[in-house]
C-alpha positions as CSV (number, residue, x, y, z in Angstrom):
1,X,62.3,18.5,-55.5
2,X,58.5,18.0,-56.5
3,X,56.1,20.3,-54.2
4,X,53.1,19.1,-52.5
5,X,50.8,20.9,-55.3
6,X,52.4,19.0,-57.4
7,X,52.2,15.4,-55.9
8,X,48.5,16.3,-54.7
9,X,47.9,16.9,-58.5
10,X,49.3,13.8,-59.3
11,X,47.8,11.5,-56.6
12,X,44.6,9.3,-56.2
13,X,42.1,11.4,-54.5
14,X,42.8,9.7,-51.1
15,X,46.3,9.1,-51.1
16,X,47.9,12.6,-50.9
17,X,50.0,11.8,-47.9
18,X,50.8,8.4,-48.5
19,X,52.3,9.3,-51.9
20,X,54.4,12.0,-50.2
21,X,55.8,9.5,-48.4
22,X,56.5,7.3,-50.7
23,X,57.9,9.9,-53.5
24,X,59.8,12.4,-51.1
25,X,63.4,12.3,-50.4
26,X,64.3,11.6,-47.0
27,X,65.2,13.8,-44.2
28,X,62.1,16.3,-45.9
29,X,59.7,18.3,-44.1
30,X,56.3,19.2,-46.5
31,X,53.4,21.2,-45.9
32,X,50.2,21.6,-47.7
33,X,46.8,21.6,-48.3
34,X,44.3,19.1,-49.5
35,X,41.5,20.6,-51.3
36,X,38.0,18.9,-49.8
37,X,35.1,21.7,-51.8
38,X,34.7,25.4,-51.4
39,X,32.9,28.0,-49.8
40,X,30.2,30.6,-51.3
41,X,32.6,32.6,-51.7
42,X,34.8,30.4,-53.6
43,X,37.7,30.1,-51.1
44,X,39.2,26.2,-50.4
45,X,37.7,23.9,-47.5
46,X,40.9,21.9,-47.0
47,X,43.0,19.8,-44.9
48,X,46.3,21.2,-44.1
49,X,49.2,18.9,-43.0
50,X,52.8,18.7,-42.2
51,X,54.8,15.8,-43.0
52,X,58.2,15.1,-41.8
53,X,60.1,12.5,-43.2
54,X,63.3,10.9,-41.8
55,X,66.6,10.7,-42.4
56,X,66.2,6.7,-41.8
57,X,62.9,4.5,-42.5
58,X,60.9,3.7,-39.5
59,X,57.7,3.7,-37.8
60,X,55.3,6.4,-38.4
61,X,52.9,8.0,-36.0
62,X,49.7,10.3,-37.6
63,X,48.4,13.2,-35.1
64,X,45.0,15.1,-35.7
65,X,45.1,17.9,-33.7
66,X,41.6,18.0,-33.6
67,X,38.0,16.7,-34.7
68,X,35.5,19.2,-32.7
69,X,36.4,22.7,-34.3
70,X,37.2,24.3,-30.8
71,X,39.9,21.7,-29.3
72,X,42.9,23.6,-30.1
73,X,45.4,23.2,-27.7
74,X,46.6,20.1,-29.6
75,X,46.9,21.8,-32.9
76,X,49.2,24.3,-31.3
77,X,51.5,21.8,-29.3
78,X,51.3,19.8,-32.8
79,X,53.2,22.6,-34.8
80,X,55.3,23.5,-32.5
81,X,56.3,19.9,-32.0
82,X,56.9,19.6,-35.8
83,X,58.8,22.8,-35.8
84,X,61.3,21.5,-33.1
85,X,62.0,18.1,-35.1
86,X,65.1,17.4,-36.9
87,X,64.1,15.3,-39.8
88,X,68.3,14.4,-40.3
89,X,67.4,12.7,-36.4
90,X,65.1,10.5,-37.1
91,X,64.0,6.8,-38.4
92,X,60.5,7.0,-39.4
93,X,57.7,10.0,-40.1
94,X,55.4,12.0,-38.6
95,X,52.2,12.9,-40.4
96,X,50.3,15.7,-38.7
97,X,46.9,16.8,-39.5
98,X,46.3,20.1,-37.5
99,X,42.0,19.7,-37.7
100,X,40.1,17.2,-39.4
101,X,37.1,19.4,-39.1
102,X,38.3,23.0,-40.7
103,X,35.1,24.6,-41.3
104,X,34.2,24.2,-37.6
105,X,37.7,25.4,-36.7
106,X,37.2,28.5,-38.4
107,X,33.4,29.4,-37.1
108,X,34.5,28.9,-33.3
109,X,32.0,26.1,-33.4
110,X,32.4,22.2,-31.4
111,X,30.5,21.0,-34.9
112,X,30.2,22.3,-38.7
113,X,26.7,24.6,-38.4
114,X,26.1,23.4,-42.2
115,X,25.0,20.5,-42.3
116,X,22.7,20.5,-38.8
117,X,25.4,20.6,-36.7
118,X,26.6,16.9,-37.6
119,X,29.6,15.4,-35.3
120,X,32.5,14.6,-37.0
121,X,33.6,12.1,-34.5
122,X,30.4,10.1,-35.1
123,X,30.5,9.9,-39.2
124,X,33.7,8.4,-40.0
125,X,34.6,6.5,-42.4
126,X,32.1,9.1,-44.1
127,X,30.6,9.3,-47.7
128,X,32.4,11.3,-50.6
129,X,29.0,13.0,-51.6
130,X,27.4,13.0,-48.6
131,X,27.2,16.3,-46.1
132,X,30.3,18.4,-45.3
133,X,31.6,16.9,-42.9
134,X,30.7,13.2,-44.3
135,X,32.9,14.0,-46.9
136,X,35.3,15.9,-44.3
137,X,35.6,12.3,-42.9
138,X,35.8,10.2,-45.4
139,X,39.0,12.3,-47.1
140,X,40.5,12.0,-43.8
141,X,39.9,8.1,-42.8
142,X,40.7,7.8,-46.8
143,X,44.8,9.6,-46.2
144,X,45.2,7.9,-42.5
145,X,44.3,3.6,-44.2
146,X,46.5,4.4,-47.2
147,X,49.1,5.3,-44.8
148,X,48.1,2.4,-41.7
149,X,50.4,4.5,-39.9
150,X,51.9,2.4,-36.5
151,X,49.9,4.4,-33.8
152,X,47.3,7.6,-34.8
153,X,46.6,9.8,-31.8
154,X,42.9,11.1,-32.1
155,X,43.5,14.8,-29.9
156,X,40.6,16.3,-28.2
157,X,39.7,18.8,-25.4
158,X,37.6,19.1,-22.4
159,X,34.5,21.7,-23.5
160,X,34.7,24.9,-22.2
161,X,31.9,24.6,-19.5
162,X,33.7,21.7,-18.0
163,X,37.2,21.3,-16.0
164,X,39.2,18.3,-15.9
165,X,42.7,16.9,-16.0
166,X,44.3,15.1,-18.7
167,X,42.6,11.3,-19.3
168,X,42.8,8.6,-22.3
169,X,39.7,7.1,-23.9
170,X,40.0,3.7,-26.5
171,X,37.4,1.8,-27.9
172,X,37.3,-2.1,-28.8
173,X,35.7,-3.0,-32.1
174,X,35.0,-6.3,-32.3
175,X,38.0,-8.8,-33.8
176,X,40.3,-6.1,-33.8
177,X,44.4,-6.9,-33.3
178,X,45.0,-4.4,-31.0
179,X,44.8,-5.2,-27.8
180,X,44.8,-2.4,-24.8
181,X,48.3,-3.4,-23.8
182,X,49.6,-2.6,-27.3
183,X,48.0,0.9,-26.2
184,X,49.1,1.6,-22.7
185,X,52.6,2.4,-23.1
186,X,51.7,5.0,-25.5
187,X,48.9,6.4,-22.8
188,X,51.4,6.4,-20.1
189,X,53.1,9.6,-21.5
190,X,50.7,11.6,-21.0
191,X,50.3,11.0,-17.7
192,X,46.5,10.4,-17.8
193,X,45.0,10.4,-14.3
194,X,42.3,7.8,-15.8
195,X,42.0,5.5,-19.2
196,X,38.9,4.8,-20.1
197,X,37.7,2.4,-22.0
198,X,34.7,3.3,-24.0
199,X,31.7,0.8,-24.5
200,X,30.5,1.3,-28.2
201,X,26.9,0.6,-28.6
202,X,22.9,1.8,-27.9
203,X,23.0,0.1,-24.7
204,X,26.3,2.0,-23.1
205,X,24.3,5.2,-22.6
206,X,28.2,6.9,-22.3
207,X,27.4,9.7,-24.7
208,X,24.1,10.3,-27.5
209,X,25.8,9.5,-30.5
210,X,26.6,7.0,-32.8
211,X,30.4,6.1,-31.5
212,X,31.5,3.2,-33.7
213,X,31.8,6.5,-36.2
214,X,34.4,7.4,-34.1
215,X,38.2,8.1,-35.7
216,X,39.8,6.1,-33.3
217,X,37.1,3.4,-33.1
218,X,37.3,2.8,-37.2
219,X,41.3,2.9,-37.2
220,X,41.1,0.2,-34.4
221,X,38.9,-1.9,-37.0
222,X,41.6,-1.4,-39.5
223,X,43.7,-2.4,-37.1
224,X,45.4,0.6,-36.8
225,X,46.5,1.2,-33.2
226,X,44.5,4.4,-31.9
227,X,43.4,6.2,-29.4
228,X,41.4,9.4,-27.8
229,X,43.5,12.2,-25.6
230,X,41.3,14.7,-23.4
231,X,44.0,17.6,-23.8
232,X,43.5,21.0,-22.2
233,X,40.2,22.9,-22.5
234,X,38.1,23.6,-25.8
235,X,39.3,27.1,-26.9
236,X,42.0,27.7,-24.7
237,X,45.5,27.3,-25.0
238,X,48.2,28.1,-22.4
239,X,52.1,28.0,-22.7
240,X,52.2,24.9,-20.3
241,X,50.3,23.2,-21.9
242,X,51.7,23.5,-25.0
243,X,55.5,22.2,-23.5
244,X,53.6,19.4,-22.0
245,X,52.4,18.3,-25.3
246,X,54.9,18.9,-27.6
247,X,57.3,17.0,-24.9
248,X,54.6,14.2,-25.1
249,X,54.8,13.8,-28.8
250,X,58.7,13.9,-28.6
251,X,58.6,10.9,-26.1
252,X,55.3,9.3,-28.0
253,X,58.5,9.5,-31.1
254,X,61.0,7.8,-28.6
255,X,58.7,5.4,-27.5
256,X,58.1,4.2,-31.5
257,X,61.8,4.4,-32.0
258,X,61.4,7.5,-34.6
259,X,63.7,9.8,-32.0
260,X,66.4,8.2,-29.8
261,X,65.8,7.4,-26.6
262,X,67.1,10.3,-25.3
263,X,63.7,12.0,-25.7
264,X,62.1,9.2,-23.8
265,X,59.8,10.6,-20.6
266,X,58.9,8.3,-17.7
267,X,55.5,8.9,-17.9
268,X,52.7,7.4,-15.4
269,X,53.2,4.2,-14.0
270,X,49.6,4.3,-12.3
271,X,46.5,5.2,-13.7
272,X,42.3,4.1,-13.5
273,X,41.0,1.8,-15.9
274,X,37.3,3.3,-16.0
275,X,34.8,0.4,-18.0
276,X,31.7,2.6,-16.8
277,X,31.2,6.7,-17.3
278,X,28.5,8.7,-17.7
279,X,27.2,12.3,-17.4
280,X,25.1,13.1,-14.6
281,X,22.5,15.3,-16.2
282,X,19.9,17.9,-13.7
283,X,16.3,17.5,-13.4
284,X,16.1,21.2,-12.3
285,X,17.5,24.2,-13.5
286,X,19.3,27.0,-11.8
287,X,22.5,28.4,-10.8
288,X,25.2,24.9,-10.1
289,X,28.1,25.1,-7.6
290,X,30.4,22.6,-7.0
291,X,33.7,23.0,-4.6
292,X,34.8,19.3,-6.2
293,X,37.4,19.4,-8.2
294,X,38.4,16.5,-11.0
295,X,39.7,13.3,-9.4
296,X,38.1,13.4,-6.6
297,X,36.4,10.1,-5.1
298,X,32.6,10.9,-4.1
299,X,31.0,8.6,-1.5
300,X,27.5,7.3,-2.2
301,X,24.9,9.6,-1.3
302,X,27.7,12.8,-0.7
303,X,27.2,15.8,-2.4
304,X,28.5,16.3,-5.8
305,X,26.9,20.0,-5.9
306,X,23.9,21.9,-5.2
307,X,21.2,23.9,-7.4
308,X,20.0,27.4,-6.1
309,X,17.3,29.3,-7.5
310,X,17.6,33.1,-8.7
311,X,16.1,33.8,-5.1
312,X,18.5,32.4,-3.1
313,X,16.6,28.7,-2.4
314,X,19.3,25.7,-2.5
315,X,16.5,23.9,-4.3
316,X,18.4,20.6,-5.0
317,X,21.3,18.8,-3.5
318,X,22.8,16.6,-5.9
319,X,24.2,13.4,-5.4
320,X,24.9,9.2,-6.5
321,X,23.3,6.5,-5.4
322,X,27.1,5.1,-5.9
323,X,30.4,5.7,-5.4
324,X,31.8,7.9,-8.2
325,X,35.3,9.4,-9.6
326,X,34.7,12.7,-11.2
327,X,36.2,12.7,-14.4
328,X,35.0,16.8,-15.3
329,X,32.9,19.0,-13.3
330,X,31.1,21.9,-15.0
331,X,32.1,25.5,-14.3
332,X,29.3,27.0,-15.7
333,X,26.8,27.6,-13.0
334,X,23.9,28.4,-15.4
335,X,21.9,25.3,-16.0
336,X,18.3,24.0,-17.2
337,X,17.0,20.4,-16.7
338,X,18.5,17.9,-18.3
339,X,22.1,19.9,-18.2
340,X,25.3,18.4,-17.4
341,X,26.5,19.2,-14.1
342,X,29.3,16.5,-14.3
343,X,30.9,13.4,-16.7
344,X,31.5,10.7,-13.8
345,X,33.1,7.5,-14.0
346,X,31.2,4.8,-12.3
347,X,33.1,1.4,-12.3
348,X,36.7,1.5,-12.6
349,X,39.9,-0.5,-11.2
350,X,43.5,0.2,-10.6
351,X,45.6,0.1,-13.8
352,X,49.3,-0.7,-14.3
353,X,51.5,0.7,-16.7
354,X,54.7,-0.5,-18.6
């Protein structure tokens, strides 16, 4: 059996994975690295991967574990979902990447420090001699449209000052095939308490950012179907979620028709369709306390949270001059002007799902 050195050797320089899927024998599993530059010190910046191919041709489904170097509960639930498959079981592959963004990863760090702190999930499709992660990027968009696998889930994680419950995100680029319906009954499994659908442009005021650099955003143009999961909390991992995700990816499998239908999971048949979010950023700094917790429906002009000063003085009272659903709600008390307290949705409707 050739060995992934081997085919990486042999392959174009962006089609590592696609020619391990079309060389391999069936019913395979491979694992391997591909080689994106090196360190000072010499050692590899590279993309590792697992690749399961099955018994029977079918659909295939890419996961990245990650983009932002300290979401990791998705990388974890991603091996041990690909160590519980049975390639002999199934009709189709699975292509995981555990981080597109290694070199944050390894320094603990949202973004790769090297190149000014640059987010990953704003530079796709990326430049093969531009910054890091610009070339991180492009080696990664390069693998995933040489494959146009069926359905690429883009994994995230809440940051670590925030709480929040599981949601979606997708994002719409202009004449793309896929429409949101195509997406929902993938979304449904993981029970998201809100989809959102993210308005790309200067005028959405959403995030700072350029976001139609987004993976999931330039798949969609390819007409790839993709889309965003807010999984867990940035640099945390805990046993239940891990179950809960590897037993979303088994019934993500199901729902393609890789697995049998055995491994399908009901899912949500409710959710929010949020078209307007937002953070809610302080104009004075101090110590933030919140007894809100995500979900939860704010009246207009009801307290969201207050700001004491370090003598005691509630100093601010914070509130909306609308009705809000809060989406995450920081846990850090420490905050400065400008900080965000919360990441609020601000128009949604009730949402269906097949």
């Amino acid at each position: 059996m050739m060995t992934g050195d081997q085919m990486r050797q042999e392959s174009p320089p962006t089609q590592t994975i696609k020619q391990l899927l079309d060389r391999a024998p069936r019913g395979t599993v491979h694992r391997g690295r591909i080689p994106l530059g090196s360190r000072a010190s010499g050692a590899d910046i590279a993309l590792s991967y697992i690749v399961v191919i099955g018994r029977e041709p079918g659909p295939t489904l890419w996961i990245n574990g990650q983009v932002h170097g300290t979401e990791v509960c998705a990388i974890v639930a991603g091996i041990e979902f690909c160590r519980q498959l049975d390639p002999g079981q199934m009709a189709g592959n699975i292509v995981f990447t555990a981080s597109g963004n290694p070199l944050a990863l390894e320094s603990r760090t949202w973004a790769t420090q090297q190149d000014f702190g640059q987010n990953l999930d704003t530079s796709f499709p990326g430049r093969p001699d531009g910054f890091i992660t610009e070339r991180m990027a492009h080696r990664l968009f390069g693998e995933i449209v040489a494959v146009r696998p069926d359905l690429l889930l883009s994994m995230h994680a809440q940051g670590t000052d925030f709480s929040s419950k599981i949601y979606g995100v997708y994002k719409l680029p202009p004449n793309s095939p896929v429409e949101p319906s195509d997406l929902y009954r993938f979304l449904r499994i993981f029970e998201p308490f809100a989809i959102c659908h993210m308005r790309v442009g200067p005028e959405a005021g959403e995030h700072p950012g350029h976001h139609a650099g987004a993976l999931d955003y330039q798949a969609m143009a390819q007409g790839i179907p993709a889309f965003m999961v807010e999984f867990g909390v940035a640099q945390r991992s805990t046993p239940e979620e891990v179950r809960f995700g590897v037993r979303c990816y088994f019934g993500i499998c199901a729902e393609l028709g890789i697995l049998a239908a055995e491994h399908k999971t009901t899912g949500s048949s409710h959710s929010r369709l949020v078209t307007s979010r937002g953070h809610l950023n302080v104009d004075v700094g101090g110590l933030w306390q919140s007894d809100l917790t995500p979900g939860a429906l704010v009246k207009a002009g009801d307290p969201i949270g207050t700001i004491t000063d370090f003598t005691g003085v509630v100093i601010d009272t914070v509130s909306m001059p609308m009705d809000v659903l809060l989406i995450a709600v920081r846990q850090d008390p420490v905050v400065h002007s400008g900080d965000s307290v919360a990441y609020l949705a601000k128009q949604w409707s009730s949402l269906d799902l097949p």
